[in-house]
C-alpha atoms as an extended CHARMM CRD file, in Angstrom:
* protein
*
       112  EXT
         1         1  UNK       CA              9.1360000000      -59.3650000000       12.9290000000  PROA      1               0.0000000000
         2         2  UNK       CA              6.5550000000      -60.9510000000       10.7560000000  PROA      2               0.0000000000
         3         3  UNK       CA              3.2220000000      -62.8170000000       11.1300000000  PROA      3               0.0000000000
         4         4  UNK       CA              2.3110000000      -65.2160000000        8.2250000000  PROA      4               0.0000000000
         5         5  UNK       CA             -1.1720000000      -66.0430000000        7.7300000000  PROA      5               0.0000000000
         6         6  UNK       CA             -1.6400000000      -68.7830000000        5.0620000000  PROA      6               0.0000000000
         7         7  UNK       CA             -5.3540000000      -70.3810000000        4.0220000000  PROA      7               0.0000000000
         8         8  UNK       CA             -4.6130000000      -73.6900000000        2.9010000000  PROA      8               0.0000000000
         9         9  UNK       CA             -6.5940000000      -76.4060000000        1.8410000000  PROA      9               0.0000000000
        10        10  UNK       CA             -6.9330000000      -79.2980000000        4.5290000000  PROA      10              0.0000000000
        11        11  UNK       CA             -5.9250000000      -82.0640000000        2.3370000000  PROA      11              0.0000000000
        12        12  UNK       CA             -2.5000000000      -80.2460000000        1.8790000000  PROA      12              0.0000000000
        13        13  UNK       CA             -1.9470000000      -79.9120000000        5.4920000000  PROA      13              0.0000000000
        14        14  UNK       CA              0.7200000000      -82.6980000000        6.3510000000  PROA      14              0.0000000000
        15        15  UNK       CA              2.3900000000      -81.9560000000        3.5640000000  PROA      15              0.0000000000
        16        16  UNK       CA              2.8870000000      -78.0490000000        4.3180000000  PROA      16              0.0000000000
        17        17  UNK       CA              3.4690000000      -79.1430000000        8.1690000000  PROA      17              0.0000000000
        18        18  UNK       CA              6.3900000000      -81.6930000000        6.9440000000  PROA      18              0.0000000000
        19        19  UNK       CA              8.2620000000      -78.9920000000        4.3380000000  PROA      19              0.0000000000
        20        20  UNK       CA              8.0940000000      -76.3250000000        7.2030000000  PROA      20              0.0000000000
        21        21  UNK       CA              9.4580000000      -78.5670000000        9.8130000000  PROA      21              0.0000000000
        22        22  UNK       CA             12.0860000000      -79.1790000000        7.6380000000  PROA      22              0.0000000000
        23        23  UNK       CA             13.0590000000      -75.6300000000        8.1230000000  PROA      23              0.0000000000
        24        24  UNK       CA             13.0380000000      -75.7950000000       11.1570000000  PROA      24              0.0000000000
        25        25  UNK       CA              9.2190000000      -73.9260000000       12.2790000000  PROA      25              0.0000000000
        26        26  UNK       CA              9.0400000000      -75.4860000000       15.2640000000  PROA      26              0.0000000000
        27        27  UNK       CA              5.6280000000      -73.8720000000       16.3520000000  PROA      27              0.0000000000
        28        28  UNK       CA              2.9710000000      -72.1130000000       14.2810000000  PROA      28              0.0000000000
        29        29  UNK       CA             -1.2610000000      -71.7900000000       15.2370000000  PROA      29              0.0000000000
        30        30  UNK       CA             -3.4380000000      -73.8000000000       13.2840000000  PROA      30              0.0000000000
        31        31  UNK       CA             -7.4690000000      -72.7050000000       12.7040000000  PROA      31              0.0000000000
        32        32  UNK       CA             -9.9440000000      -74.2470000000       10.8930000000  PROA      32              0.0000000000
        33        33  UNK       CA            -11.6380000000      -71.6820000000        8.9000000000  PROA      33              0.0000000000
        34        34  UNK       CA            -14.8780000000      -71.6900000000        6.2350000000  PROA      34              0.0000000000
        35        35  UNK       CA            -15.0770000000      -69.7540000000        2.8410000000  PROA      35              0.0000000000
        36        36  UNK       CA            -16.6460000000      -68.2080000000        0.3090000000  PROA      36              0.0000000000
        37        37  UNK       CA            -14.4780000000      -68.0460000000       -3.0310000000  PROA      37              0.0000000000
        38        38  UNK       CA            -14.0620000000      -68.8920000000       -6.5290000000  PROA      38              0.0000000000
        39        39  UNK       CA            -15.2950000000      -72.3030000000       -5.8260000000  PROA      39              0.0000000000
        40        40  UNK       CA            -18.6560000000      -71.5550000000       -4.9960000000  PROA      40              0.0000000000
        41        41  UNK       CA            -18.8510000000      -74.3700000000       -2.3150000000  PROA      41              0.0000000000
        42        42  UNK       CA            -17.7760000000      -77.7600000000       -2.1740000000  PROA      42              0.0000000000
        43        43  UNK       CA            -19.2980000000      -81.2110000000       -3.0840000000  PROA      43              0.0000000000
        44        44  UNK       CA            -19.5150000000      -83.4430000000        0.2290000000  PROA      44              0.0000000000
        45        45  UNK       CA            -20.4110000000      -86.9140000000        0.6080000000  PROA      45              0.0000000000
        46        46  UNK       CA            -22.0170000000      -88.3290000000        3.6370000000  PROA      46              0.0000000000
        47        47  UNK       CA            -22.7510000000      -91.8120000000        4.3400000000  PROA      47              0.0000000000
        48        48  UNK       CA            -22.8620000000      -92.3990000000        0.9010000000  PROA      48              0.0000000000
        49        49  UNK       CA            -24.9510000000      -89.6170000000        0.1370000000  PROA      49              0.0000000000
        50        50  UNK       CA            -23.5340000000      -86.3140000000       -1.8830000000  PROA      50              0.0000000000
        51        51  UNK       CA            -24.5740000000      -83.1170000000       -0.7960000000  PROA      51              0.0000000000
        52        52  UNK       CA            -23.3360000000      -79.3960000000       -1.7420000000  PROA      52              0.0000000000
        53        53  UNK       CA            -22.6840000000      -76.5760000000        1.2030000000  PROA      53              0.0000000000
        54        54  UNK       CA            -21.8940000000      -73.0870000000        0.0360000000  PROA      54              0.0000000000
        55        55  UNK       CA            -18.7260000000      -72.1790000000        2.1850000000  PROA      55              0.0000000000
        56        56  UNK       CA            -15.2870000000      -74.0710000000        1.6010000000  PROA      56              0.0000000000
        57        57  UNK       CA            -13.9160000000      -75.5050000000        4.9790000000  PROA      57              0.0000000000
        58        58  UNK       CA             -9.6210000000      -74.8820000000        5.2720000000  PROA      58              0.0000000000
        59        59  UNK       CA             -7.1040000000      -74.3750000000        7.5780000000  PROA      59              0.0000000000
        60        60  UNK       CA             -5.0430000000      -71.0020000000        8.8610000000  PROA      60              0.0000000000
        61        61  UNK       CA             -1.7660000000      -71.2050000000        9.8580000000  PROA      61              0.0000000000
        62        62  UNK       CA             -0.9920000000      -68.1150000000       11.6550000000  PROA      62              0.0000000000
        63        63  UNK       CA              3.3580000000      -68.2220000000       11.9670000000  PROA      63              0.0000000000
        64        64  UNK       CA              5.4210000000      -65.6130000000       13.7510000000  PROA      64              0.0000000000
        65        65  UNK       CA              8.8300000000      -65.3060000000       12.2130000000  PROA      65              0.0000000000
        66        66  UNK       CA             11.7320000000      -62.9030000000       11.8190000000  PROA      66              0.0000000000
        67        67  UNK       CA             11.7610000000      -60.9960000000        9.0470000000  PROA      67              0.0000000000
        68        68  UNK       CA             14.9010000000      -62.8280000000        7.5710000000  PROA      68              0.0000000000
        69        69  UNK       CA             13.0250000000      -66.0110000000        8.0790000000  PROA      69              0.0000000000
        70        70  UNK       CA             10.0190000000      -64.8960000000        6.5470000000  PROA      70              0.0000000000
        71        71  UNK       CA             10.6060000000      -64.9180000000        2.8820000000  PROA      71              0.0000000000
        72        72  UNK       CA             11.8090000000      -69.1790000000        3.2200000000  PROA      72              0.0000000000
        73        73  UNK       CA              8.3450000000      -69.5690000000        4.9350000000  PROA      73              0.0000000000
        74        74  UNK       CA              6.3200000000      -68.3740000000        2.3430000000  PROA      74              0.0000000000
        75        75  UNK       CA              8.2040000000      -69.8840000000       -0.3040000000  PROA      75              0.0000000000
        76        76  UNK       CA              8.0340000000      -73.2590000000        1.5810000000  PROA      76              0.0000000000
        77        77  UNK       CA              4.1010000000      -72.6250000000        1.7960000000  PROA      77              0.0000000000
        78        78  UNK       CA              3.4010000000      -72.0820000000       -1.1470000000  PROA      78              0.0000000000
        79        79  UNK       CA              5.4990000000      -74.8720000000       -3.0380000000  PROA      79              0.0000000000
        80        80  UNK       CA              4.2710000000      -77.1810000000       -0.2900000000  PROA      80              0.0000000000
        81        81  UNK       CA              0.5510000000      -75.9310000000       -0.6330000000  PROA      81              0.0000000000
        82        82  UNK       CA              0.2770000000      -75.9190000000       -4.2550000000  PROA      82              0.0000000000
        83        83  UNK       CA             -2.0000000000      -78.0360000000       -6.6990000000  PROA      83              0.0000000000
        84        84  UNK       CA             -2.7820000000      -75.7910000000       -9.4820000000  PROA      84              0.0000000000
        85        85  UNK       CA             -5.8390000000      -75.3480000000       -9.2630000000  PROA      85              0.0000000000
        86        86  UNK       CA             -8.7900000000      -72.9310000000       -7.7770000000  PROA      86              0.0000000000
        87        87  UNK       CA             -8.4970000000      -72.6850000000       -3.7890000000  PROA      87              0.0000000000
        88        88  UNK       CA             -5.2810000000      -73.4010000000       -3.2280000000  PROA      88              0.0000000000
        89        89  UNK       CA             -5.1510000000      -70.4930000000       -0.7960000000  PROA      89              0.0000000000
        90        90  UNK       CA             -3.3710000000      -67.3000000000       -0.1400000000  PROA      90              0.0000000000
        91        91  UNK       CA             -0.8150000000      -65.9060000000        2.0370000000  PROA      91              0.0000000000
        92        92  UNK       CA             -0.8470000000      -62.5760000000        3.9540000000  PROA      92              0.0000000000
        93        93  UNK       CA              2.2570000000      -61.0970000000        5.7770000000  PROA      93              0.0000000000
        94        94  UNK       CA              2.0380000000      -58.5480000000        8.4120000000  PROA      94              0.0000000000
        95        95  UNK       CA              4.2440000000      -56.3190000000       10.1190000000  PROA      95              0.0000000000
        96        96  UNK       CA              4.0830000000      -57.3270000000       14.3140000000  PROA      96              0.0000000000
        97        97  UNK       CA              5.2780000000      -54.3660000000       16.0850000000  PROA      97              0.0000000000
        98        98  UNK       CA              5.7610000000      -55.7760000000       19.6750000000  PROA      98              0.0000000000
        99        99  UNK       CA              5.5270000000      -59.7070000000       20.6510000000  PROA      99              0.0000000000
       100       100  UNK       CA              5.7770000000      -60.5910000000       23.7410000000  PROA      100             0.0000000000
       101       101  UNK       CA              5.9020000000      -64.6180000000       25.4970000000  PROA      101             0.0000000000
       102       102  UNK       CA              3.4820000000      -64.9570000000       28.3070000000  PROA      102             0.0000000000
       103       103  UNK       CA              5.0970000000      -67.2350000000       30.2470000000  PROA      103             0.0000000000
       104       104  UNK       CA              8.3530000000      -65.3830000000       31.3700000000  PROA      104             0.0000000000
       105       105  UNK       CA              7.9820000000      -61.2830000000       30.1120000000  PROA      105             0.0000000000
       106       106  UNK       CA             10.4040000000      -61.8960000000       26.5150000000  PROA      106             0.0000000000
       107       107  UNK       CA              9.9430000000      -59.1520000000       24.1870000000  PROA      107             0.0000000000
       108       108  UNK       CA             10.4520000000      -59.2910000000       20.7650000000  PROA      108             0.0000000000
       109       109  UNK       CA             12.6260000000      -61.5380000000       18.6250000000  PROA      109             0.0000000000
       110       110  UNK       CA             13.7360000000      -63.7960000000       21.8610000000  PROA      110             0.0000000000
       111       111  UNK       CA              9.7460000000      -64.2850000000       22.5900000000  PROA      111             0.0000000000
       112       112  UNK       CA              9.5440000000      -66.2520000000       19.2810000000  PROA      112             0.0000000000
C-alpha cells in the first residue's frame, strides 16, 4: 500500500478532484497548507488593495491507494495539476506498512 501526498495549487483543485474521480478515488484528505518556495510569496489583493505575504497558501491531498493503483494517481495528478510554471507542486509517495479502518477493525488493503 501507498500514501500519496501531492501540494497543489488551490486554483487547480476542482480540476485535480474531477480527473481523479474519474478514476474512480472515491475518498482522499484534503489540507490547506502555507509555503516557502521558489516563488518567494505571493501577490494578494484585498478590497482593492494589493499586498505581498511571504508564504504561498496550497492544498495537500493526502490519498491512500494500492500500490497497483498508485502509479494512475500520480499520473492523473500531475497532468491534472499542471500549468507550467513555478509552484505547481510536488508529489511524495510513501510506503504504509499497516492501515487499519476505525470504524469496524479492517486491516490492510480491505480498510481502503
Amino acid at each position: 500500500m501507498k500514501k500519496i501526498e501531492a501540494i497543489i495549487r488551490t486554483s487547480m483543485f476542482d480540476k485535480v478532484r474531477e480527473a481523479l474521480a474519474k478514476i474512480d478515488v472515491k475518498f482522499f484528505t484534503l489540507i490547506e497548507v502555507k509555503g516557502y518556495g521558489l516563488q518567494k510569496g505571493e501577490k494578494m489583493v484585498y478590497r482593492g488593495s494589493s499586498y505581498g505575504s511571504d508564504y504561498i497558501g496550497r492544498l495537500r491531498l493526502d490519498i491512500f491507494a494500492t500500490d497497483e493503483k498508485a502509479k494512475d494517481i500520480v499520473k492523473t495528478i500531475m497532468s491534472s495539476a499542471a500549468t507550467g510554471k513555478v509552484g505547481d507542486g510536488k508529489i511524495s509517495v510513501n510506503d504504509v506498512a499497516e492501515l487499519y479502518r476505525i470504524r469496524n477493525g479492517e486491516e490492510g488493503e480491505s480498510a481502503l
